[in-house]
FISETOR-502313 format. One line per 10 residues: number of its first residue (from 1); for each residue x, y, z of N, C-alpha, C. Coordinates in steps of 0.001 Angstrom, whole numbers, plus 500000, padded with zeros to 6 digits. Example, Ala and Ser with C-alpha at 12.3 -4.5 7.8 and 13.67 -1.06 7.14 Angstrom:
FISETOR-502313
1 = 513190:494310:507800:512300:495500:507800:513200:496700:507800  512850:497750:507080:513670:498940:507140:512900:500030:507870
//
This chain:
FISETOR-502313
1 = 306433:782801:268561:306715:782333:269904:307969:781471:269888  309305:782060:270728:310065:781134:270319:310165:779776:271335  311182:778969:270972:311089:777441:271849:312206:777838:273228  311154:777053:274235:312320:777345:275666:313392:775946:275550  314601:776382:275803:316187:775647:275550:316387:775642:277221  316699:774011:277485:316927:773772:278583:318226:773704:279410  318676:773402:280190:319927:773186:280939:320461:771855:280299  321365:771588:280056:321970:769901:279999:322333:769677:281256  321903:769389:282381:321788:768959:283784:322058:767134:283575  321341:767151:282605:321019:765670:282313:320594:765381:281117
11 = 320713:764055:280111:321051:763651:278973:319416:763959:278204  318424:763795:279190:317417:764068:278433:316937:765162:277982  317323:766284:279055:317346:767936:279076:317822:768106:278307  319771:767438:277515:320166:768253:276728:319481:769063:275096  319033:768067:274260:318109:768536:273331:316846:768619:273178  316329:768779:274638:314892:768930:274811:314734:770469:274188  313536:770481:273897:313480:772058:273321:311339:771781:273512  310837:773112:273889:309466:772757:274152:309044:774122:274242  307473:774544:274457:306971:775733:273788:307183:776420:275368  307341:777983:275214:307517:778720:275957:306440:779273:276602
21 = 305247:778885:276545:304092:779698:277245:303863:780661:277420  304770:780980:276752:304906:782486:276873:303531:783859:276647  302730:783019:276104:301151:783673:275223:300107:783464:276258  300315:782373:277471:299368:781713:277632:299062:782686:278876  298151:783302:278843:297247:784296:280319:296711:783712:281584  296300:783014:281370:295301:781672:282022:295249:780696:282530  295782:779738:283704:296176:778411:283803:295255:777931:283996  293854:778135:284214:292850:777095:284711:291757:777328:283983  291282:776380:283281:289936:777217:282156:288967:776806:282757  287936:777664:281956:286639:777581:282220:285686:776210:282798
31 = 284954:776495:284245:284710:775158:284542:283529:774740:283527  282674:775777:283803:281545:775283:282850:281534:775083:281220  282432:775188:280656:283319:775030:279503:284090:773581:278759  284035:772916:280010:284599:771927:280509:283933:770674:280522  284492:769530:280175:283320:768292:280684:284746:767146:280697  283861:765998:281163:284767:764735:281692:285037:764394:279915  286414:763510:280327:287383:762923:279357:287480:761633:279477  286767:760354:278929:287366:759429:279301:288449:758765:278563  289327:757695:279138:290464:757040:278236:290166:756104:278329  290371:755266:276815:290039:754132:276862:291780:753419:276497
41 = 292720:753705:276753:294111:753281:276221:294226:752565:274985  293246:753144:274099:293286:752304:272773:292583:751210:272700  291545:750862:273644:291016:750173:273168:289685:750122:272776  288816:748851:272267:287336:749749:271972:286003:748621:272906  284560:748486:272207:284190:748302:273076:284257:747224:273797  284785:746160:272859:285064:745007:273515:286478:744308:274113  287037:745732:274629:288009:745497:275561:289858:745262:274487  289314:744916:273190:290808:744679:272434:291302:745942:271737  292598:745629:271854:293675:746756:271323:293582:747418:270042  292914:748148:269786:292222:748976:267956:293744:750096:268041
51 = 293809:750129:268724:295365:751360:268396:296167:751014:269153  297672:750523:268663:298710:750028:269205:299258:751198:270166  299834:751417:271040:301005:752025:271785:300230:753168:272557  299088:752939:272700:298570:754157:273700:297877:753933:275106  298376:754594:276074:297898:754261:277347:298450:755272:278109  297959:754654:279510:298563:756121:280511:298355:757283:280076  299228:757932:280876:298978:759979:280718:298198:760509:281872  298443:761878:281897:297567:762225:282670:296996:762733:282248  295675:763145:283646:294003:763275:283368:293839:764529:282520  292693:764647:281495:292533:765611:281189:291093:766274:281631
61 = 290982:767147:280795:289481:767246:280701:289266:768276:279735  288086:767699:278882:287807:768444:277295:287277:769623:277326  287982:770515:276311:287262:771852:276413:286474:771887:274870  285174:772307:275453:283800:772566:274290:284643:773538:273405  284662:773651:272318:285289:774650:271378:283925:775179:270234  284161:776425:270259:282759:776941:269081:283658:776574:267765  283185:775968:267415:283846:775752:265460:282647:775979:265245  281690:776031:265500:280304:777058:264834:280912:778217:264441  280728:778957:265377:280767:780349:265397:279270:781327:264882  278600:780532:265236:276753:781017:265169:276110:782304:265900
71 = 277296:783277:266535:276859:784289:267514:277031:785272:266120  275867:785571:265466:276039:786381:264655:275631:788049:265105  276907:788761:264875:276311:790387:265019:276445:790880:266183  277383:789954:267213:277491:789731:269044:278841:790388:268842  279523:791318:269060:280832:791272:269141:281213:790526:270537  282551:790260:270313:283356:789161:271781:284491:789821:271903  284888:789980:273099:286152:790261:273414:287335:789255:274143  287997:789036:273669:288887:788100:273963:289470:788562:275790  289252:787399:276409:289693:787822:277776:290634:786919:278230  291381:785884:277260:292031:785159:277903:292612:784384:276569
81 = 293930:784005:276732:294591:782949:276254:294677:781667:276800  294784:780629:276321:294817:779476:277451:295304:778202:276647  296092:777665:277653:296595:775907:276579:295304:774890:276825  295314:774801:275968:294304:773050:275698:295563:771725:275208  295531:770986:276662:296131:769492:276160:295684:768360:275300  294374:768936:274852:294004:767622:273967:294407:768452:272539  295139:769178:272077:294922:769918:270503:296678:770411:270898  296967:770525:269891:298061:771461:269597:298107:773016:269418  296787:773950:268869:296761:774744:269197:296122:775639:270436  296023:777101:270878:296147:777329:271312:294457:778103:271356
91 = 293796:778181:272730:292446:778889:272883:292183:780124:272970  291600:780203:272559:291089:781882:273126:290049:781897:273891  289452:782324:274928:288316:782681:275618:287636:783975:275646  286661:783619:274810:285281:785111:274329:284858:785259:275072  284634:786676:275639:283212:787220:276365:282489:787728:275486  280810:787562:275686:280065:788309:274151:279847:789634:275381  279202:789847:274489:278236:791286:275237:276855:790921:276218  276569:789414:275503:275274:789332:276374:275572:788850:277562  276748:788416:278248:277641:787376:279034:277865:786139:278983  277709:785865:278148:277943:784050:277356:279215:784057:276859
101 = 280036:783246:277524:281502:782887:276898:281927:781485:276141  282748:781986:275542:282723:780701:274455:284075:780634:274466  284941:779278:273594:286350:779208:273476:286254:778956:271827  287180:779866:271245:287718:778811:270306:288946:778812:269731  289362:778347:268570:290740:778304:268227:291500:779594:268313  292936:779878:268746:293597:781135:268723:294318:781488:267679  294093:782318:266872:294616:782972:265747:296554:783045:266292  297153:783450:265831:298703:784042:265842:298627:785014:266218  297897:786677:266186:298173:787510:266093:297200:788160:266686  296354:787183:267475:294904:787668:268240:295267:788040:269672
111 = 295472:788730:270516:295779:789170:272007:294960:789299:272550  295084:789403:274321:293738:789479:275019:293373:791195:274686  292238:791510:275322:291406:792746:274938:290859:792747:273316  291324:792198:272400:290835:792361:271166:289358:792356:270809  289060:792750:269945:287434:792397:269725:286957:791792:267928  286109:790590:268664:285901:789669:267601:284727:789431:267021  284381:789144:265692:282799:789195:265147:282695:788030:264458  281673:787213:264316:281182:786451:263714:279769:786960:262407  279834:786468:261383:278373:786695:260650:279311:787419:259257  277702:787372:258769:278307:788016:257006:279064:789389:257117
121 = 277639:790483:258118:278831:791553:257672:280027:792064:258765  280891:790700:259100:282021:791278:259864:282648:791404:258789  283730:792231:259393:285089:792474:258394:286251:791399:258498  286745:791945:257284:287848:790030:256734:289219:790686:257847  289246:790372:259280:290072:790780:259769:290744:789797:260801  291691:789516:261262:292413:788527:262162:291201:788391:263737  290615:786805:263330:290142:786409:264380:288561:786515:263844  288152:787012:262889:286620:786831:262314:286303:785937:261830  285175:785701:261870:284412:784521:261065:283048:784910:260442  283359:784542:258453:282823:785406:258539:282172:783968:257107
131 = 281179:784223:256383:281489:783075:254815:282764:783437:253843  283287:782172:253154:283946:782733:252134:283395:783720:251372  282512:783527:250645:281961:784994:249758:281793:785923:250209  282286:786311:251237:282696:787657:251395:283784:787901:252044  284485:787168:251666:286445:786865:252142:287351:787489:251103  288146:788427:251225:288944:788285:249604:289439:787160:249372  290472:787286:247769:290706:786235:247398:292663:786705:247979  292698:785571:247961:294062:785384:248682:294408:785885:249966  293084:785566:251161:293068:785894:252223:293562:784531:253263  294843:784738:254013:294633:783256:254647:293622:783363:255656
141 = 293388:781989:255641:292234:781632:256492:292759:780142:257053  291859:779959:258397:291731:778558:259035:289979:778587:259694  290244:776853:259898:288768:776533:260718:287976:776198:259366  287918:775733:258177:287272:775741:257335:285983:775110:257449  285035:775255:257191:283741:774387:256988:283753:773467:255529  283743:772314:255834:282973:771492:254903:281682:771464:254055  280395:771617:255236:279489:772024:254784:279041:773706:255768  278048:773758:255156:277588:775259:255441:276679:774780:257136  276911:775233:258258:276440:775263:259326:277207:774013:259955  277853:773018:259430:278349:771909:260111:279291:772329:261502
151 = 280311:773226:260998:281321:773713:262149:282619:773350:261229  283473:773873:261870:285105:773921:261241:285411:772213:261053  286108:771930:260325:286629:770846:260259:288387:770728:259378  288508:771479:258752:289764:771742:258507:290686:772392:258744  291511:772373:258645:293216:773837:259166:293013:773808:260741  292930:772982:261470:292505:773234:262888:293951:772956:263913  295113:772541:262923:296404:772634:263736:297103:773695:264399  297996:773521:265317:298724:774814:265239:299387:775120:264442  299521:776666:264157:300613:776969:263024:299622:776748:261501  298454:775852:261403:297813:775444:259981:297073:777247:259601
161 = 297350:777022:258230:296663:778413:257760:296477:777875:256332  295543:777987:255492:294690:778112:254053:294985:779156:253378  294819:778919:252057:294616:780416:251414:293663:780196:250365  292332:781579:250388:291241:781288:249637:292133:781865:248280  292064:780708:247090:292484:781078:246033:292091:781529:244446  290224:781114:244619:289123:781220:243644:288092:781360:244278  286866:782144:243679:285616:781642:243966:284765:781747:242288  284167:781046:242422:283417:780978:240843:281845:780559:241068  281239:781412:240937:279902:780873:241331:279709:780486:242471  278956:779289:243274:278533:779446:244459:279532:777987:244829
171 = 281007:778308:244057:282024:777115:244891:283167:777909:245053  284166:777460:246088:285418:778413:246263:286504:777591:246361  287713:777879:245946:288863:776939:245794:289518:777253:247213  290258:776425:247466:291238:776775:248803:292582:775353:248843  293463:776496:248612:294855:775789:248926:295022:775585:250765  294888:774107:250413:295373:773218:251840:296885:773495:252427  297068:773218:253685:298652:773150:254402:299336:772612:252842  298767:770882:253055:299271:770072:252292:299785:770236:250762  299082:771633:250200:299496:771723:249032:297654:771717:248030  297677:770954:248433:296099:770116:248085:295031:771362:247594
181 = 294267:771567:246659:292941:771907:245982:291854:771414:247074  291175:772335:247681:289486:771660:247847:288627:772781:247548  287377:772394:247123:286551:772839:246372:285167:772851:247873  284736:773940:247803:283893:773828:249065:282508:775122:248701  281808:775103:249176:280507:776303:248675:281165:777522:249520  280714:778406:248479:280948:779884:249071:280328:780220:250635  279155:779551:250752:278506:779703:252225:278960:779454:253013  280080:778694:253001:280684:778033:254289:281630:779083:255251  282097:778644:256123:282590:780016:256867:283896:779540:257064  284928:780436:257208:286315:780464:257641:286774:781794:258754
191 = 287790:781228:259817:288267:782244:260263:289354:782761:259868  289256:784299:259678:290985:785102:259329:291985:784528:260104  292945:784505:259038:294479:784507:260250:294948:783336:260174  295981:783027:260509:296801:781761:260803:296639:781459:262384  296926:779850:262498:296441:779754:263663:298076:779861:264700  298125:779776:265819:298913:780588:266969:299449:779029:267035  300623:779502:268086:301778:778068:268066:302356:778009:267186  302740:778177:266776:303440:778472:265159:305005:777154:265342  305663:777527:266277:307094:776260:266630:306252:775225:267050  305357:774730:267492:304679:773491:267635:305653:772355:266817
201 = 305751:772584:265589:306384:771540:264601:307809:771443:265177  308458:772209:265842:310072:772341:265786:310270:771621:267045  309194:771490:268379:309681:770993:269233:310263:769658:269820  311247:769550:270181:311328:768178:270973:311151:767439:272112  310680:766225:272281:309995:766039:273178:311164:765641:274178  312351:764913:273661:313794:764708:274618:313707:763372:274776  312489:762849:275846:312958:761985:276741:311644:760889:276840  311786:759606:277242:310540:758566:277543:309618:758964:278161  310255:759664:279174:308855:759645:280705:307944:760554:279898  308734:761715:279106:307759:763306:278993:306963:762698:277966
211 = 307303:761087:277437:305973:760667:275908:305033:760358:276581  305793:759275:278051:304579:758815:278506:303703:759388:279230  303785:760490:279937:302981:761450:280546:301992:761793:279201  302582:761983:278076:301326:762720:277037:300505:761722:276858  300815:760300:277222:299497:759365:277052:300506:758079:275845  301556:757995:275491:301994:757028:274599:302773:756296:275341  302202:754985:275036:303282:753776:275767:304474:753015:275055  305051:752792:275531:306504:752044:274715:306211:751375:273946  306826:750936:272530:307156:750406:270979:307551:748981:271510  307445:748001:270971:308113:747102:271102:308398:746634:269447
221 = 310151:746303:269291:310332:745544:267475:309424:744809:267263  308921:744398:266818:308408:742882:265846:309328:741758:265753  310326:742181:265180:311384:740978:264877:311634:740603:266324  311275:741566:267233:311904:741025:268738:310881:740041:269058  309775:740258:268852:308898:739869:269229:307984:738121:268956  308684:737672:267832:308356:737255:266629:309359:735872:267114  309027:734485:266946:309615:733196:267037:310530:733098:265632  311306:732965:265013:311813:732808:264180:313282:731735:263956  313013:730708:262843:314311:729745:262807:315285:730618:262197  316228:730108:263062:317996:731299:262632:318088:731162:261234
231 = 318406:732291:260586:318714:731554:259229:317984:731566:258128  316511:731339:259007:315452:731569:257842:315404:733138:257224  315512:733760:257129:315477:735214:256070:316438:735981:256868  317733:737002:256532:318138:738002:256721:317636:738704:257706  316589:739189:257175:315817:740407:257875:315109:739903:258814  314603:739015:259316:313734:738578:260438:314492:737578:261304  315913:737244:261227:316710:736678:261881:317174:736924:263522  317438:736171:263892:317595:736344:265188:319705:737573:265329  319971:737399:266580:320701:738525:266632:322333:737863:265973  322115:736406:266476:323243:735586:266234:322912:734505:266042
241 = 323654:734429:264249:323250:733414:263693:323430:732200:264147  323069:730854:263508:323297:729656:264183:324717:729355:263023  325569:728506:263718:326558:728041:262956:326096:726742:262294  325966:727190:260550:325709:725836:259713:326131:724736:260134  325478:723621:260066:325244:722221:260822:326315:721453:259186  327332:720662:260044:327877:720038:259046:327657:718423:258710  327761:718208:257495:327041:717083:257356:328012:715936:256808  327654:714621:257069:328689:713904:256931:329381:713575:255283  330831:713260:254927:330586:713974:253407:331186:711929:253271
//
């Protein structure tokens, strides 16, 4: 998906660069899918600041995501692409066969109409979920399970993809984004494929207002912030020094 390049109309436009939507089918998701979001602007229950610089934004509202993937033997057909603002990647929306729809993470290479399986004997194919032990080896994968029935908890970025690199008995190796070894039981489940959004990493955001709309509030220095005698250290000094005080000789 490549990045949409804006007009230089204006200084913030000029190196703005941001995702093209180009994938996305869908502007309004699922209501019943859906539940309230609250914001707390960083703070917790007793009202003080636990995370610096966050506030504002606009409203969202959370979409339920299957990182289960417990519809075993149901095929789903993908009927929709769709952006989720709380995640970086990108949704898919399942219809099963019985009429129960579900969302979950969007593969790269998954389109609407496709058809998707969950359980042991699906096939190791883009958009399944299936256990490692019966994954090949050097299959990428995302959505990893930790434990066996917990739900996905790893590779869940956009663009994040795994690769199963061992299995030995009832443990399986898997190379992380990061580079990183983890060691996890063969039972656990992964989905095929790399996940969709792929330029996510390349984009720029440009400008103040477009941070603060995503929900981040302005930085303030420290040293700005901070009482300090002129003079006393280099680095925590004020902007202009004081002129040394002369003393009588």
């Amino acid at each position: 998906m490549p990045l949409k390049q804006y007009k230089a109309f204006t200084p913030v436009r000029r190196f703005r660069q941001s995702a093209s939507y180009a994938e996305i089918t869908k502007d309004t998701p699922e209501k019943n899918l859906t539940e309230r979001k609250l914001r707390q602007a960083g703070r917790n229950a007793q009202g003080r600041v636990t995370t610096r610089h966050r506030g504002g934004g606009e409203k969202r509202r959370y979409r339920i995501v299957d990182f289960k993937r417990n519809k075993d033997g149901i095929p789903a057909r993908v009927l929709a692409i769709e952006y989720d603002p709380n995640r970086s990647a990108r949704l898919a929306l399942l219809g099963y066969r019985d009429g129960e729809k579900r969302y979950i993470l969007a593969p790269n290479e998954l389109k609407v109409g496709d058809t998707v399986l969950s359980g042991p004997e699906a096939e190791a194919r883009v958009g399944n979920c299936l256990p490692l032990e019966n994954i090949p080896t050097g299959t990428t994968i995302h959505g990893v399970e930790l434990q066996p029935g917990r739900g996905a908890q790893l590779v869940r970025a956009a663009g994040g993809m795994a690769q199963l690199v061992a299995k030995e008995g009832e443990f399986a190796q898997i190379r992380l984004p990061s580079g990183g070894i983890r060691v996890v039981q063969v039972r656990c489940r992964a989905t095929v494929g790399q996940l969709g959004n792929v330029e996510h990493e390349n984009r720029k955001i440009g400008g103040a207002g477009h941070r603060r709309r995503m929900g981040w509030a302005r930085r303030s220095r420290r040293s700005a912030a901070r009482r300090r005698r002129h003079g006393a250290n280099p680095r925590w000094a004020s902007r202009h020094a004081a002129t040394p005080r002369r003393t009588a000789s």
